[in-house]
N, C-alpha and C positions, 0 to 999 in steps of 0.2 A: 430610319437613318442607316441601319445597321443593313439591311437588305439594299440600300441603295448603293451601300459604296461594296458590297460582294458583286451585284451587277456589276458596275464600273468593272471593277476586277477582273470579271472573266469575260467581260467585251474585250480587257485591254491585254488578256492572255489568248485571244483568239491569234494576233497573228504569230504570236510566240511557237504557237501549237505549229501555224504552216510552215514558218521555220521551220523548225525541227523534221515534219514530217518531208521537206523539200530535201533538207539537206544530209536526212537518211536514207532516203530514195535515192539521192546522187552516190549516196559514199558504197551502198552494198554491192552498186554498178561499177564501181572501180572494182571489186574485188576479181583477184583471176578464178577461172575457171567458169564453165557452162553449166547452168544448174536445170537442164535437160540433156545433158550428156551424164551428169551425175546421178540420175534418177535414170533413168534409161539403161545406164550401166557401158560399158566399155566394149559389150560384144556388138552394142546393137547397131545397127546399120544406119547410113547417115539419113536415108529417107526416115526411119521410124524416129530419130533425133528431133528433123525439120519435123516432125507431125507432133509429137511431143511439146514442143517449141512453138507451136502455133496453139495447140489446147493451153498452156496456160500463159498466151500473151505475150510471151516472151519477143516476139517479131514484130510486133507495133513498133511503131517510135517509141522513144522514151517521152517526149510530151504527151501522148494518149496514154500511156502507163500510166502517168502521174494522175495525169486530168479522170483516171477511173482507180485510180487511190483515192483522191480526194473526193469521188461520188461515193465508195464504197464506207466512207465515214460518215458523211451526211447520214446515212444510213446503218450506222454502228456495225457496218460490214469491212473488215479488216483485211478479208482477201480467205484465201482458201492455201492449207500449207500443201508445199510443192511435195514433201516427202510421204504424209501419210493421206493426205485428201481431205483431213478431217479440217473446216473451219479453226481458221486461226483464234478467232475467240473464244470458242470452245477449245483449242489448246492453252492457249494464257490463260483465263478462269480457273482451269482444272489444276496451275501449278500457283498459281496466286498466294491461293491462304496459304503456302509453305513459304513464300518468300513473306508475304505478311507478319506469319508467328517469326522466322527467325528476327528478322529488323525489329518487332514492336519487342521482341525480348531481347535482343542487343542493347537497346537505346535503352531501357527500362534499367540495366544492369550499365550501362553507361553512365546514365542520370544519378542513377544513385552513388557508382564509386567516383565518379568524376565531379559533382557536387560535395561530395561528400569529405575528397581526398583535399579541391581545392580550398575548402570549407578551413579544415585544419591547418594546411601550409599558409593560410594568411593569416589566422590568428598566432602561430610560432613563427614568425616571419622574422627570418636570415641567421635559423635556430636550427641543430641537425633535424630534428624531422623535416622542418622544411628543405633544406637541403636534397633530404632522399625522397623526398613527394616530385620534388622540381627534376631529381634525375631520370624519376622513373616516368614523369611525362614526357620528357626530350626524348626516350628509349622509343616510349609508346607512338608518338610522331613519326619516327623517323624509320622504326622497322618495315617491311614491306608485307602485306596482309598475308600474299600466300606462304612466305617462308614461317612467318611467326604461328603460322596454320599446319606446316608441318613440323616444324618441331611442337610443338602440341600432341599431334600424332606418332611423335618418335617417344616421345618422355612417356605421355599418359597410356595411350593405346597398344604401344610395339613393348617400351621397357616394363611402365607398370604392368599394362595390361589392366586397367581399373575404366577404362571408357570405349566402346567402340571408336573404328576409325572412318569408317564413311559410314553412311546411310542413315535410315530417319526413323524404321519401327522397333529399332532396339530400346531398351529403355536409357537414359542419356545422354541418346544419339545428339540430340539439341546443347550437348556442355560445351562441346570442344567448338562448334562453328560460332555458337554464342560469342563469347569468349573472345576469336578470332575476329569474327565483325566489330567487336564493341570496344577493341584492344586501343585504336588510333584515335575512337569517339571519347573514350575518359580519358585521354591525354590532353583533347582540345577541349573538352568541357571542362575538364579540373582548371587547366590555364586560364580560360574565361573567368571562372569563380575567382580566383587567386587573385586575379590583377583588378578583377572588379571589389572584390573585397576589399582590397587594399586600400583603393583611392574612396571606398565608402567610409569605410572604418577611421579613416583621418577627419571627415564630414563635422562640421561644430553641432549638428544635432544631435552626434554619437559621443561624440565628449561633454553635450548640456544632461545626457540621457548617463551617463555615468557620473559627472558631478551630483548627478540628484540620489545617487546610491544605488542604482539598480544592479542587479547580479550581473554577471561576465553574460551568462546566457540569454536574458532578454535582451539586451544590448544586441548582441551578436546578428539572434534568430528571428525577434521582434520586429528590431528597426534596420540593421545592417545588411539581411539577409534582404527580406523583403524588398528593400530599393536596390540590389544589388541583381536585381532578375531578369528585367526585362533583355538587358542582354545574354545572362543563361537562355533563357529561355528562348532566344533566337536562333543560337548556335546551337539547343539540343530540337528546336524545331528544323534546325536546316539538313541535321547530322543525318534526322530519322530520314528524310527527301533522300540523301546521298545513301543510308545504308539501303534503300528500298532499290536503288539504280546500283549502287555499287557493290550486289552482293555476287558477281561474277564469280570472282574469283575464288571465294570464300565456298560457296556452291559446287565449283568444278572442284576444289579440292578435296571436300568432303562428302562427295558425290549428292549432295540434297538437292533432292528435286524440286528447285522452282524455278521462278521465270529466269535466272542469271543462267541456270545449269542448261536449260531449253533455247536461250540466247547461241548460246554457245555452239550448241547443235546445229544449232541452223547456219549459222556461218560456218562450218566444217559443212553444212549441204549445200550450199550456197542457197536456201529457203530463203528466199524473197520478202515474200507476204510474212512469216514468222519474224523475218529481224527487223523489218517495218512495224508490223503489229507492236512487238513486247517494245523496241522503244519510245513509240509514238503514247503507250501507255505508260510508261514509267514518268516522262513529259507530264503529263495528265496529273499523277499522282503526285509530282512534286510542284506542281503548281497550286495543286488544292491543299497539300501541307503549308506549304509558306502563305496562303488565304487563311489556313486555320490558326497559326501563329502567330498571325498578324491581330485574329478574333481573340485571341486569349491575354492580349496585351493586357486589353481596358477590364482586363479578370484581374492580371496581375496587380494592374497598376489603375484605380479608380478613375484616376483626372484623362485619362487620353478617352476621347469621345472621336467616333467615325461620323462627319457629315458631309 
């Protein structure tokens, strides 16, 4: 059963995929600038431009551009980067596990103070703690990644001086982007827990489960937590999708090298085949998360069966 409805799924993520890859193939084509005049460079002459320009395609129509995007996928062939020649896949692969480790230790450090923080404001609920749980998710919401990423780096790096400020081989180079990424995720995850706890915790099987004596914490952990998941568990399945795509910025500011900071690059090249590639996989990756989240339901939750 369980393998029939993952089929389903990714027949019915196929045309999601041509989306996506249609509608990034359009949008990098709007971008200004020639990215055979940028590669070439500014002296070169317009014949070595136009020759430039025909070795990677660039003079086709834009319907046979596409129509050999989509061969070169059939084909797990992403295209070839405009800037250094080396296969696109082999660039995305080689920054991947850095954008990997930062998102899977975001979320991890997410789940736990964002479960954790809403955990508490719903059993003190309209109590000062709650109050300062509830402010500091509004904060967390609403602040914008890169600015809350440099003062990070103003406080800890520049004033203490206790953390590097970019890069990845120092030792706790991963504290401060951590941090940064996970900062908006344990706002929307504490709020999730909060509001779901609430409407559990009122539940007659949580007040049959205390009439019958049981401690504050099995009540809570036992029976409130546990049905009170399935939507955590959505919202930190969706987060980790969004931190894996939306480490851009977090990447440019603290110089880590993965696919966000390599994204980046390639649009200041206007690289083609690289801003096609790392979206078209991020795509990929948040469709197989929200498949895997969807698998962990009937973990959470016994009674949901896939048929």
């Amino acid at each position: 059963m369980v393998l029939h409805y993952v089929a389903r799924r990714l027949v019915a993520a196929v045309p999601t995929l041509l989306g996506v890859s249609l509608v990034v193939f359009m949008m990098v084509r709007l971008l200004p600038g020639d990215p055979a005049r940028i590669v070439a460079g500014l002296l070169a002459s317009e014949a070595d431009v136009e020759n430039l320009r025909h070795q990677l395609g660039l003079d086709a129509p834009a319907p046979v551009q596409y129509v050999a995007f989509l061969g070169g996928l059939l084909h797990f062939d992403l295209g070839t980067s405009v800037r250094s020649g080396q296969p696109v896949l082999y660039e995305v692969l080689a920054r991947l596990p850095w954008t990997i480790e930062l998102a899977a230790t975001s979320i991890a450090v997410a789940a736990a103070l964002g479960i954790g923080g809403g955990l508490v404001a719903a059993m003190y609920h309209n109590k000062r703690l709650d109050v300062v749980i509830s402010a500091l998710m509004l904060f967390g919401i609403s602040m914008p990644v890169y600015w809350f990423g440099l003062m990070l780096i103003v406080v800890f790096a520049i004033k203490l001086q206790w953390l590097p400020a970019a890069g990845s081989q120092e030792p706790g180079a991963w504290i401060l982007p951590t941090l940064t990424l996970a900062a908006f995720s344990v706002a929307l995850i504490a709020r999730m827990t909060r509001s779901t706890m609430l409407e559990v915790l009122r539940a007659d099987y949580v007040r049959t489960a205390r009439a019958k004596g049981l401690i504050e914490g099995a009540v809570v952990y036992g029976h409130a937590l546990r049905n009170a998941m399935l939507p955590i568990v959505t919202v930190v399945g969706h987060q980790f999708g969004t931190l894996l795509g939306g480490a851009v910025l977090t990447e440019t500011v603290f110089g880590w090298p993965g696919m966000g900071q390599l994204l980046v690059d390639a649009l200041f090249a206007r690289d083609y085949p690289v801003v096609q590639g790392v979206v078209f996989l991020i795509a990929v990756a948040f469709i197989a998360i929200n498949l895997l989240t969807d698998l962990i339901y009937a973990y959470v939750d016994p009674r949901i069966r896939y048929s």
